[in-house]
C-alpha positions, 0 to 999 in steps of 0.5 A: 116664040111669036114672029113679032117676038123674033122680029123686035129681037132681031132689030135691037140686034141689028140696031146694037151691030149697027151702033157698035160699028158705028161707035167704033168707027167715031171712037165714040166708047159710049156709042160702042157699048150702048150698041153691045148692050142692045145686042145683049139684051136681044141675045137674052130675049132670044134665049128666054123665048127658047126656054118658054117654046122648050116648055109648050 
């Protein structure tokens, strides 16, 4: 897994925590699960880089 890799998943994950919050505090439902998408999707990226360092 390169840095650049690392660092992009780790923003989207902070972003969606961030949006997350965000959307809970405004009652804001899209806001909130918007937020829980991004850290889903950071989350798979995350594992699907695991898989390939696991295979080098």
């Amino acid at each position: 897994m390169g840095l650049d890799d690392k660092i992009k998943n780790a923003a989207e994950d902070v972003t969606g925590k961030a949006k997350e919050a965000v959307g809970k505090g405004t009652n804001n439902e899209s806001l909130e699960r918007e937020g829980e998408a991004d850290q889903t999707k950071a989350n798979l990226k995350k594992a699907g880089e695991n898989v390939k360092d696991a295979f080098k």
